[in-house]
N, C-alpha and C positions, 0 to 999 in steps of 0.2 A: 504493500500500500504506500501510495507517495506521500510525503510527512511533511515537503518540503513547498515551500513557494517557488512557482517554475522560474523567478527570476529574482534580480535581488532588488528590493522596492529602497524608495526613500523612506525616510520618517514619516514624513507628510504622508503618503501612499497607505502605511499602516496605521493613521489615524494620530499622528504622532500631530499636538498644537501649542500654542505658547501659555497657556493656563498648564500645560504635563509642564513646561520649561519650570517657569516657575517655582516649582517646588524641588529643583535641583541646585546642591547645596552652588552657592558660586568658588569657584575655581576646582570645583569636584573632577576627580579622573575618573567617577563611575559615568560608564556609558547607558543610554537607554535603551528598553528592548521590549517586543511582545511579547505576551507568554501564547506559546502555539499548540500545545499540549501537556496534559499532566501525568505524571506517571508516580509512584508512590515514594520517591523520595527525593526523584530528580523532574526538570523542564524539559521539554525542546522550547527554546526563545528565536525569534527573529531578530536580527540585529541590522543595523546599516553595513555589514559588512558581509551579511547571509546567515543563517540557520546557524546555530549552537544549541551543546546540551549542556544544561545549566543544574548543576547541585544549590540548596537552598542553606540560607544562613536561616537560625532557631527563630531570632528577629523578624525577621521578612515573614515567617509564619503566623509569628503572631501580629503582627499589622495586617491582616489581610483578614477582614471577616466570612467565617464560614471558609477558608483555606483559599491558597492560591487558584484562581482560577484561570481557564483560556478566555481570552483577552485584557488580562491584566497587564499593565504597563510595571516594569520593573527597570531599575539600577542596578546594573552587571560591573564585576570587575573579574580582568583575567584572572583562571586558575590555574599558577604557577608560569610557566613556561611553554605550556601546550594552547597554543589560541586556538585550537576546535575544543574546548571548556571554560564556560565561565561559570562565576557565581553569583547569584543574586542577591544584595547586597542589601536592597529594601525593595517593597513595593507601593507602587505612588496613590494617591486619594484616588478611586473609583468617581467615574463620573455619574454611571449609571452601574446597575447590580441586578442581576437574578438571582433568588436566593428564596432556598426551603429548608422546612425545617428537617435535621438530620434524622434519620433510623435509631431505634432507641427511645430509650425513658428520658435519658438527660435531652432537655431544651434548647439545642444548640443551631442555628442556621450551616447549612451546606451550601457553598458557593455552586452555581451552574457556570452562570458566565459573566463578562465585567466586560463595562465600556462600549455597550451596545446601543446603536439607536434604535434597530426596530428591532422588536421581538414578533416570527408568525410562529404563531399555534397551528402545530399539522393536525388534522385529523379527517379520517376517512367519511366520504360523504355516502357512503353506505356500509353498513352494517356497526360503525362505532362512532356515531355522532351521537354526544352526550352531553348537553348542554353543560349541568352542572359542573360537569369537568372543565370544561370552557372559561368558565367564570372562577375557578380555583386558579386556574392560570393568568386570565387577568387580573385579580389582585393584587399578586404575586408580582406581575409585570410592575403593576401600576405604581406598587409599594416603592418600584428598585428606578423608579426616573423615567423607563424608557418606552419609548410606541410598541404598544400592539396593533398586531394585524390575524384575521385568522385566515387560514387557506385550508379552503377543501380541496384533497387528493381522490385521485379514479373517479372523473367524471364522464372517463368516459363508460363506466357499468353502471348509469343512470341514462334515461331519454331524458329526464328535465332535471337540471339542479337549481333550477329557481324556488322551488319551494324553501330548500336546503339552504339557501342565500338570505333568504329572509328570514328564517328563523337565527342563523346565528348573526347577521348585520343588525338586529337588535341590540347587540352584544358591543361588536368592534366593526371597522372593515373587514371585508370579507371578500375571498373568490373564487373561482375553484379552478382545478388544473386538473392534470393528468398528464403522469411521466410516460406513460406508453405512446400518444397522439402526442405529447407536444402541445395541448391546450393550456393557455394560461400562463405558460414557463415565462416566455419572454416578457409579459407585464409582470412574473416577481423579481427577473431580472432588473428591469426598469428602477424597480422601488431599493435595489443594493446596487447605486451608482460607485464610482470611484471614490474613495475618501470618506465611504460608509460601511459599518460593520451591525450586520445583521448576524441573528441567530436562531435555529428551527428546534422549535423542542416538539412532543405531544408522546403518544403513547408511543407502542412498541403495536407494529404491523397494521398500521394506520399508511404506508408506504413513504418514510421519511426519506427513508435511504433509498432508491430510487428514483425520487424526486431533487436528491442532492446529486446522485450521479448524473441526471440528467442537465440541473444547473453548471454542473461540471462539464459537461460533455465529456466523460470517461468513467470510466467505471473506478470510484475508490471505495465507495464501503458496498460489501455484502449487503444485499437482500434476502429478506429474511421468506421462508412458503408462511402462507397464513393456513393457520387450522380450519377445515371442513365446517365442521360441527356447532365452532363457536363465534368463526372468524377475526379470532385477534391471533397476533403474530410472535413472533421470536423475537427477542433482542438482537441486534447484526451487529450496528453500531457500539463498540465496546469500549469506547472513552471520548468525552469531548476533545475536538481538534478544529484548528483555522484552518481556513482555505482560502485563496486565491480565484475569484472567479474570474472567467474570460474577460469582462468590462474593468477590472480593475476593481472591484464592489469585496468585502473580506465578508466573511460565512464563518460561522462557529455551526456544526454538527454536536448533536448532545444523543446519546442513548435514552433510548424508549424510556421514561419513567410510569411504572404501574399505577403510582399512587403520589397525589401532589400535595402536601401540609403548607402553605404558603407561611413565609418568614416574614411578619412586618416588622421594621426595626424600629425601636423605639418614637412614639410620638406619630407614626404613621397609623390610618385606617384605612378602610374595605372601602370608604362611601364612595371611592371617585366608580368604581366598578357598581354599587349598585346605589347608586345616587337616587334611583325612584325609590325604593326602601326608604332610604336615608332622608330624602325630602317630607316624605308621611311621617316617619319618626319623629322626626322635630318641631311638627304640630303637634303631639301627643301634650295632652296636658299637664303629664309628670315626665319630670327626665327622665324618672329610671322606672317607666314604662315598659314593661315584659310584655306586651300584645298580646295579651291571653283576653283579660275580663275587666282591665283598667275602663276605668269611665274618662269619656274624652282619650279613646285612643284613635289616633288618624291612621293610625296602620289597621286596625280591624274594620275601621268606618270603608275605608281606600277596597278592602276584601269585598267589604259585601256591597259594595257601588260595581266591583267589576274591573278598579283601578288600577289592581294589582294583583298578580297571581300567588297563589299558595307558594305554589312551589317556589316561586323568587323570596318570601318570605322564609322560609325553612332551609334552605341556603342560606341566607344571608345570617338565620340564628343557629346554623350549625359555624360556620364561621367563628362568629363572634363565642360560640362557647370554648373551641380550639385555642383560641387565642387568651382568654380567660385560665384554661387551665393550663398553657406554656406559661401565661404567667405564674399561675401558681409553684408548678416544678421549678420553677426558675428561683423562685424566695426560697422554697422549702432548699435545695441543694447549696444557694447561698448562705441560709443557716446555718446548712451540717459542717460547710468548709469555717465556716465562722466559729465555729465552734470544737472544730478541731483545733483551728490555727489559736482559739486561747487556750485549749489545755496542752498544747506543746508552750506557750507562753510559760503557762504556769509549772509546767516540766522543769522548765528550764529556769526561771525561776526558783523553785526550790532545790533542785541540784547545787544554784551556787550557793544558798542559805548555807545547805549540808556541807560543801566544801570547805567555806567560811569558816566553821565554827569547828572544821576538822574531822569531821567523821568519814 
């Protein structure tokens, strides 16, 4: 599989502006770089000089919320004597972020990808169009800065996708393609000009990866067969990675995710995504209106007018409960480290008492 940029870009080319400058130290010898792929303890980086594999300073890990991601911009310095290895020395403020929450009990965000302007959401416009999933991802998007768009894939194993268009252009933009005709490609093309960094998330055999070979014009990730019986698909795509499209436009690929917990970071909310909820809500005559049986609620009134449907309500308070209890695990583990780190205090503490007095 090619890993590599077919040529070697400028700064500018990979998204490189004078707001990244900025935040590098002045008379600094670390140079800048893309992150193009992640692997578990080492990069491949873009550099102005071409592709490098880059080992990580402990630092740089921790500056990067939810872990180093592909397209994060970093500060490289050579490793040793060998210039095909650098090391990553820091990584620079994200302008924009995708980010969920990680696998596991503990409350932690997982980086997808960083520095993106648009974000489409793939999914199949037959057999796995699933709204509510839809709108977990735009959240998600909405929280981290940057545009969504959603594109419906295999249109052409539908006679009309109109119907499919308007149910989810409720949503975001929307439109549909197919990697097999060739329908649609050249308008997603269009929308990842040069000096733009998109990126394609949705499930797994919804046809991502075909549809990114096809933006490619080559084949670099495997397609996955989709099952009979159920018609969802295999994982193919087996790590996020950049790419180079034909126009000059850069593409982050991400593996199929089964399941999406969206990461808001602190002080962020859902409303920009479901703002008709969020408008009813705030006529409600008590803040802290639960839309059950409250008197003067605009969200139950909004129900039975026709205003609003169930279902957008019961997403939006499944949501909001998610995020509720990440907060919660989030104090409770704060505690437990809180309260270890005083009885090592007080360990230590009374060790030197005991030393003191000679025992």
């Amino acid at each position: 599989m090619e890993r590599t940029p077919p040529e070697v870009l400028s700064l500018e080319e990979l998204g490189w502006s004078g707001e990244l400058a900025a935040h590098v130290p002045a008379g600094s010898s670390l140079a800048p770089a893309r992150v193009a792929s992640v692997y578990a303890a080492r990069v491949d980086v873009w550099t102005q000089e071409g592709p490098r594999l880059a080992s990580l300073r402990s630092r740089a890990l921790r500056d990067a919320e939810g872990g180093v991601a592909v397209g994060d911009w970093a500060l490289v310095a050579r490793a040793g004597a060998d210039a095909s290895e650098v090391v990553v020395e820091a990584i620079l403020p994200r302008r924009t972020s995708l980010l969920r929450q990680a696998a596991g009990e503990r409350a932690e965000p997982q980086a997808i990808a960083a520095n993106v302007d648009r974000v489409f959401v793939v999914t199949s416009i037959e057999g796995d169009l699933n709204v509510r999933r839809l709108e977990r991802y735009l959240v998600a998007i909405a929280a981290g800065g940057a545009e969504a768009q959603i594109v419906l894939t295999k249109a052409d194993l539908v006679e009309d996708a109109g119907a499919a268009l308007e149910r989810v252009r409720a949503l975001a933009p929307a439109f549909a393609t197919s990697a097999r005709d060739g329908r649609g490609v050249d308008e997603l093309l269009a929308r990842i000009p040069r000096g733009t960094t998109a990126t394609v998330v949705g499930s797994s055999g919804v046809g991502k990866s075909a549809l990114v070979n096809r933006l490619l014009g080559r084949d670099v990730q495997l397609e996955g067969a989709v099952r009979a019986y159920d018609g969802r698909g295999r994982h193919t795509t087996t790590r996020r990675e950049l790419f180079v499209l034909p126009g000059g436009g850069l593409l982050i690929d991400t593996p199929g995710m089964r399941e999406l917990k969206p990461w808001l970071p602190e002080g962020s909310h859902d409303d920009d995504t479901f703002d008709d909820v969020a408008a009813f809500a705030g006529a409600c005559r008590y803040r802290d209106c639960g839309h059950a049986r409250e008197p003067g609620c605009a969200v139950r009134a909004a129900l039975d007018a026709g205003e609003l449907s169930e279902a957008r309500l019961v997403a939006w308070q499944k949501l909001s409960r998610e995020r509720a209890e990440r907060a919660e695990r989030q104090a409770s583990f704060a505690a437990v480290a809180e309260s270890r780190r005083r009885a090592r205090t007080n360990t230590l503490a009374l060790r030197k008492r005991l030393k003191d007095k000679g025992r």
